[in-house]
C-alpha positions in Angstrom: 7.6 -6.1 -12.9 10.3 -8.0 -11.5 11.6 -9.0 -14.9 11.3 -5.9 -16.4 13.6 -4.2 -13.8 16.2 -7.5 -14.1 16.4 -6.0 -17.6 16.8 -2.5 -16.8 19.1 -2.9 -14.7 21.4 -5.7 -17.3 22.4 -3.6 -20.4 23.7 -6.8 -22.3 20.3 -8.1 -22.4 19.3 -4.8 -23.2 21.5 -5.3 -26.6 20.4 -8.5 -27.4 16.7 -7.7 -27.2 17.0 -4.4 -29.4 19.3 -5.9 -31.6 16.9 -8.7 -32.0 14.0 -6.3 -32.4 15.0 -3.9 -34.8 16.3 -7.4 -36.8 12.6 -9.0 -36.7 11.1 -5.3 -37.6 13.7 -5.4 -40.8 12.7 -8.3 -41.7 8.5 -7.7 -41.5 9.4 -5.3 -43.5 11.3 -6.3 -45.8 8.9 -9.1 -46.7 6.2 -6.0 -47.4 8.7 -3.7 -49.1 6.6 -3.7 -52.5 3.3 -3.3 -50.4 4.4 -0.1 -48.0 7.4 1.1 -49.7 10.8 2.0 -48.2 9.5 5.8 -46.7 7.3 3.7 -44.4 9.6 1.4 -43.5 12.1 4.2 -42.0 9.1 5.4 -40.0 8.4 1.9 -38.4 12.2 1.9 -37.5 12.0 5.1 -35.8 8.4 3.7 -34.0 10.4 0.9 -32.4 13.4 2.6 -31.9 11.4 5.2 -29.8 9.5 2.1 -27.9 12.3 0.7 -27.1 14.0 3.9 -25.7 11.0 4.3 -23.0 12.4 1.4 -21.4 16.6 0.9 -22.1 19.3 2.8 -21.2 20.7 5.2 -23.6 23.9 3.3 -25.0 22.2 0.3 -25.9 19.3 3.1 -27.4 22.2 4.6 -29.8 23.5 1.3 -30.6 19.6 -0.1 -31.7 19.2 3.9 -33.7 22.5 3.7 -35.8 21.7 0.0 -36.6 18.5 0.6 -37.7 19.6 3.8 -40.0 22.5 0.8 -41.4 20.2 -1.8 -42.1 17.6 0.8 -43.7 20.5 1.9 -46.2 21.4 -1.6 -47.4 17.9 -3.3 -47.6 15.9 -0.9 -48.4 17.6 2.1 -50.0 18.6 2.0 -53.8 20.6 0.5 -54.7 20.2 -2.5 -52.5 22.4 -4.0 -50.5 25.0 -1.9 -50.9 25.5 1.6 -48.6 25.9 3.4 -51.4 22.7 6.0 -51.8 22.0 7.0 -55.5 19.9 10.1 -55.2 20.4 13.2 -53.2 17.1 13.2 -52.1 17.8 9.5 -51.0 20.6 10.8 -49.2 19.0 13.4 -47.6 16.2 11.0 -46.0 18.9 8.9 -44.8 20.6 11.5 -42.8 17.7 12.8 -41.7 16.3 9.5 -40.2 19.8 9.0 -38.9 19.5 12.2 -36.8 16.2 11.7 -35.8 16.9 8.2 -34.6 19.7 8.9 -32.5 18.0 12.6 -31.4 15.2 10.9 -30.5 17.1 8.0 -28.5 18.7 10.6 -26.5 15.8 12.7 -25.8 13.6 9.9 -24.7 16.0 8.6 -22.2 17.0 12.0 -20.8 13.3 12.2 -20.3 12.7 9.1 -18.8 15.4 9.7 -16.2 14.4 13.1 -15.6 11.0 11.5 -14.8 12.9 9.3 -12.8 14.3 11.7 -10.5 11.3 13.6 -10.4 9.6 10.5 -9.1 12.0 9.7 -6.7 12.7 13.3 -5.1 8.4 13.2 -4.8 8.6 10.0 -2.9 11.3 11.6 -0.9 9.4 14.1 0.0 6.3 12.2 0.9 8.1 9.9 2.7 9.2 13.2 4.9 6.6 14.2 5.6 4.8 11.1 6.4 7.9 11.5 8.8 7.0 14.7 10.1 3.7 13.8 10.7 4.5 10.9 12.7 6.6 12.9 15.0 4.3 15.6 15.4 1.7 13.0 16.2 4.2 11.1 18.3 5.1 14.4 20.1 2.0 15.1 21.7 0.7 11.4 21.8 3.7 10.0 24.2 4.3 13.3 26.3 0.7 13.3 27.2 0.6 9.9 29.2 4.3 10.7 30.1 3.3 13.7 31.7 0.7 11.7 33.5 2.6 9.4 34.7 5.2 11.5 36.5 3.1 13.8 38.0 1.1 11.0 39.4 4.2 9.8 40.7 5.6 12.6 42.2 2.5 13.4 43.9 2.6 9.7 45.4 6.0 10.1 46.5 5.7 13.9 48.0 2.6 14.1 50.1 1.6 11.5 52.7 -1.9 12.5 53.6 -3.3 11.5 50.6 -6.5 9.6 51.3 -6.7 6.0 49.8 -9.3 7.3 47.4 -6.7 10.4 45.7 -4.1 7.3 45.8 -6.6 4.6 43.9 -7.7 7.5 41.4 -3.6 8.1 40.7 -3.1 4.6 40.2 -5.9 4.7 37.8 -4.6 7.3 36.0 -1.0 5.6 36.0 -2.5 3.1 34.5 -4.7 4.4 32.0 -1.5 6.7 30.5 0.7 3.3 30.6 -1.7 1.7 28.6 -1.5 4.6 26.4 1.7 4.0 26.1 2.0 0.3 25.4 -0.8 1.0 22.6 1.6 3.3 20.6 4.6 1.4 20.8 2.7 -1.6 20.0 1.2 0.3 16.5 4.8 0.8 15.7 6.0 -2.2 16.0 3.1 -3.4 14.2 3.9 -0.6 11.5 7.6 -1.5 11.5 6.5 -5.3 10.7 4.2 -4.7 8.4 6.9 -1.9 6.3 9.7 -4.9 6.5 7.0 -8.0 5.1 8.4 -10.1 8.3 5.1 -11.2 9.3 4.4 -15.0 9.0 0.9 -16.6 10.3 0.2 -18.4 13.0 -2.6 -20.1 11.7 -5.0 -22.4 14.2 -8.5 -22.9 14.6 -10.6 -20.7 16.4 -14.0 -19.2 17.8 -14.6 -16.3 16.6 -17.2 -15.8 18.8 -14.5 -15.9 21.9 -12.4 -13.3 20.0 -14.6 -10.6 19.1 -15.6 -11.3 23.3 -11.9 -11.1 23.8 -12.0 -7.4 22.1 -14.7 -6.3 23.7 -13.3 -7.1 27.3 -10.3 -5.3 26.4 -11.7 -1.8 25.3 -14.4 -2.3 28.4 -12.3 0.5 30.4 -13.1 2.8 27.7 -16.5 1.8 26.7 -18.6 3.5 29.4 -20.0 6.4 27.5 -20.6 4.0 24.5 -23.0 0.3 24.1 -21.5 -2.0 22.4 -23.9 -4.7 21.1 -22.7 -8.4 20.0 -25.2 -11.0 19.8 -22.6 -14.6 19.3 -23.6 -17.4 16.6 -23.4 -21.0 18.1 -23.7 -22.0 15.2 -20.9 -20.4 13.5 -18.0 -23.1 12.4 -14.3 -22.5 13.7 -12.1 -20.5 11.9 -8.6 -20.9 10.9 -6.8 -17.8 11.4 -4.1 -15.8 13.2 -5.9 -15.3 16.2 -3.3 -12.4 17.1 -3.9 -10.6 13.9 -7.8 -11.2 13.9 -7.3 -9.6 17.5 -5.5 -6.8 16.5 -7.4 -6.0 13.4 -11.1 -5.9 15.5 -9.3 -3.5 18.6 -7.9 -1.1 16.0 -11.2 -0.5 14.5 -13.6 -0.8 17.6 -10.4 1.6 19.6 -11.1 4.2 16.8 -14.9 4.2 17.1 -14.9 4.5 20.6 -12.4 7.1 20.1 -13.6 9.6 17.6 -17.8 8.7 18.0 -19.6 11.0 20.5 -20.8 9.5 23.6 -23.8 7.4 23.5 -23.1 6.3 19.9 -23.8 1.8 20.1 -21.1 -0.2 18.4 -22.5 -3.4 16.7 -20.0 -6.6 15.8 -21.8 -9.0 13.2 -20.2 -12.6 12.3 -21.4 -14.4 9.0 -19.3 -16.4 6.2 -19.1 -17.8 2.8 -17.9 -21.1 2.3 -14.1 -19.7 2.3 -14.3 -16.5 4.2 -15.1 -15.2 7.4 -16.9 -12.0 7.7 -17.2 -9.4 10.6 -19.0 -6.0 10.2 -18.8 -3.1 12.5 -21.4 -0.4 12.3 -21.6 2.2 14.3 -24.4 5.0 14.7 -21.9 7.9 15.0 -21.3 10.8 12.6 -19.1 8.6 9.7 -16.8 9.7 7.5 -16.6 12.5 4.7 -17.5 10.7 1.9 -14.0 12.5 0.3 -12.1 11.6 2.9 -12.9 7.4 3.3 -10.0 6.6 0.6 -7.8 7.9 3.2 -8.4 6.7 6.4 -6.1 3.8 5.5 -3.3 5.6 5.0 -0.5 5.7 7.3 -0.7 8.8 9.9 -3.5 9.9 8.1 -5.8 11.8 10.8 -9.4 13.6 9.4 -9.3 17.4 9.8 -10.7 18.8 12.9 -10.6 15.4 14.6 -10.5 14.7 18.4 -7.3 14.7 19.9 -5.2 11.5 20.7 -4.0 8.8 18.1 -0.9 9.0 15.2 -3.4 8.0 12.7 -1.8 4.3 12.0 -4.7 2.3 13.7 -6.9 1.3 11.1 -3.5 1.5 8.7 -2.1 -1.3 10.4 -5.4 -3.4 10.5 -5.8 -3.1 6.6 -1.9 -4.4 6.3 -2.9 -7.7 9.0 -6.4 -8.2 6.8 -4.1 -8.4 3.5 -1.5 -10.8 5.2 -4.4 -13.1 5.2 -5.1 -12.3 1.8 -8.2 -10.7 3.2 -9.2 -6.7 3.0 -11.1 -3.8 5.0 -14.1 -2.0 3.5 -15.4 0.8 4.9 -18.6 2.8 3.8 -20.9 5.3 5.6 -24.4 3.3 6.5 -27.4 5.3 4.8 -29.1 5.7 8.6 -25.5 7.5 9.8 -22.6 5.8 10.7 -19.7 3.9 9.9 -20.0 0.8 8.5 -16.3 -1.6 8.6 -16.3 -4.9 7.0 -13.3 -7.3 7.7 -12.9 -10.2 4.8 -10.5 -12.9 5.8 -10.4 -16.0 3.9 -9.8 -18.8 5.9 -10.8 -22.7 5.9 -13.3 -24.1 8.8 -14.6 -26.9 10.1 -17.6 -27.2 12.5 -16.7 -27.0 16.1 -18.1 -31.3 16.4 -15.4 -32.1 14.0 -12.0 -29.9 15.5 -10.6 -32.8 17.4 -10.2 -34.9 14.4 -8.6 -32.1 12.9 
């Protein structure tokens, strides 16, 4: 990909290379001119001159089509070697391939850029309305806990009788809409990072075990209406991994669950490996996901119809870009009982736990 645009984008190369094309075409078929005939020969021109016009700009296109229509007339049009055409019939087939050549190098780069442009004014679009959609999202996600927070606040600062229970519950709720907060910003950033490629790992050995508790700790506050079941492996090696980005990728998934599952659903975390990747699954006994609608979740922003309020929709966006800067991936599929089930690949090298100090 890389090479073909450093050639789209350096028209002497472009020269060279359908110079030097329509030169080795001449000369196939030259070699064959008593097999095919010179009729067929002007039709394998115009096939390469129209191959190579879905890929060059149009100068170097009109150069190739009125070299191919000048090396048709002296090898292969009697008499030979010469530009002189004996027949009118001859003559006629000549400037009709000579139109059609250079008509058809025109056309086919017109087209090509007016695909262009189309392409480019879609991904415009799209790219404003991913825009929109974040700001929409954004708009009701940050004034919500903003809100909170300064009417907590004010209600501090303006009445003095509260009791110390009204003030601890404030707090609380100060607290919960700051954490709010600091989650958003954070999925930017992590957004921003992942949009620029300026993420490098951190790679160091770790327990797996210890971060999926680590998670688990974290979303404890908003956990109570949920069970979340994790059973840890002793006997699981240690992992080398970005123990931030592992961290990050097994909130953003369990966050949604206990998000958008209904109260009561249990939230399972299973560990196993291969011998060069580490596997995690998260299932989940809640309602899952529109089987139309799982190529999606992914996407950035992307919410499901008719979801609960809260979120912008980049959670589980963000912890599929974090699983592919280890090389790893995020599969999700609905479990046969109900539920969602997630399964986090990350290849990484281990060692067992015995041997990490000589490592």
């Amino acid at each position: 990909m890389e090479f073909y645009k450093k050639i789209n984008e350096n028209q002497p190369i472009q020269y060279l290379i359908g110079i030097g094309t329509i030169i080795l075409v001449s000369l196939f078929s030259y070699l064959f001119i008593d097999i095919i005939g010179y009729q067929v020969v002007a039709l394998i021109l115009l096939l390469a001159v129209s191959i190579l016009a879905m890929f060059f700009e149009i100068l170097p296109i009109v150069t190739v089509a009125v070299l191919s229509a000048l090396i048709w007339n002296f090898f292969f049009i009697q008499p030979q070697y010469t530009f002189k055409i004996s027949t009118p019939e001859d003559a006629l087939f000549f400037l009709m391939y000579f139109m059609i050549a250079v008509m058809n190098a025109v056309f086919t780069t017109k087209i090509r850029k007016a695909e262009a442009a189309t392409r480019k004014r879609k991904e415009r679009d799209k790219t404003l309305e991913l825009y929109n959609t974040m700001l929409n999202s954004l708009s009701h996600e940050l004034k919500t806990p903003i809100a909170a927070i300064i009417g907590s606040v004010d209600t501090l600062k303006e009445t003095e009788k509260l009791s110390e229970q009204n003030k601890n519950d404030l707090y609380t709720e100060i607290e919960i809409a700051g954490n709010r907060l600091n989650r958003q910003v954070k999925n930017l950033l992590n957004m921003s990072r992942l949009e620029s490629d300026s993420i490098h790992l951190q790679l160091n050995w770790y327990d797996i075990n210890e971060l999926i508790y680590g998670v688990i700790q974290l979303n404890k506050p908003d956990s109570a209406e949920h069970q979340i079941i994790f059973i840890p492996d002793d006997d699981l090696p240690l992992f080398q991994l970005d123990a931030t980005l592992v961290e990050q990728i097994l909130h953003n998934i369990l966050h949604n669950a206990l998000q958008y599952t209904p109260p009561g659903t249990t939230i399972e975390f299973k560990v196993s490996h291969t011998s060069g990747e580490c596997i995690i699954d998260i299932l989940d006994n809640g309602k899952g996901f529109p089987k139309n609608k799982i190529d999606r979740v992914f996407e950035k922003f992307y919410r499901l119809p008719n979801s609960a309020t809260g979120g912008t929709g980049l959670g589980l966006s963000i912890a599929q870009g974090f699983a592919r800067a280890h090389n790893g991936s995020i599969q999700l599929k609905n479990r046969s009982s109900g539920g969602a089930h997630f399964t986090v690949r990350i290849p990484a090298a281990m060692t067992d736990p015995k041997n990490y100090q000589n490592e």
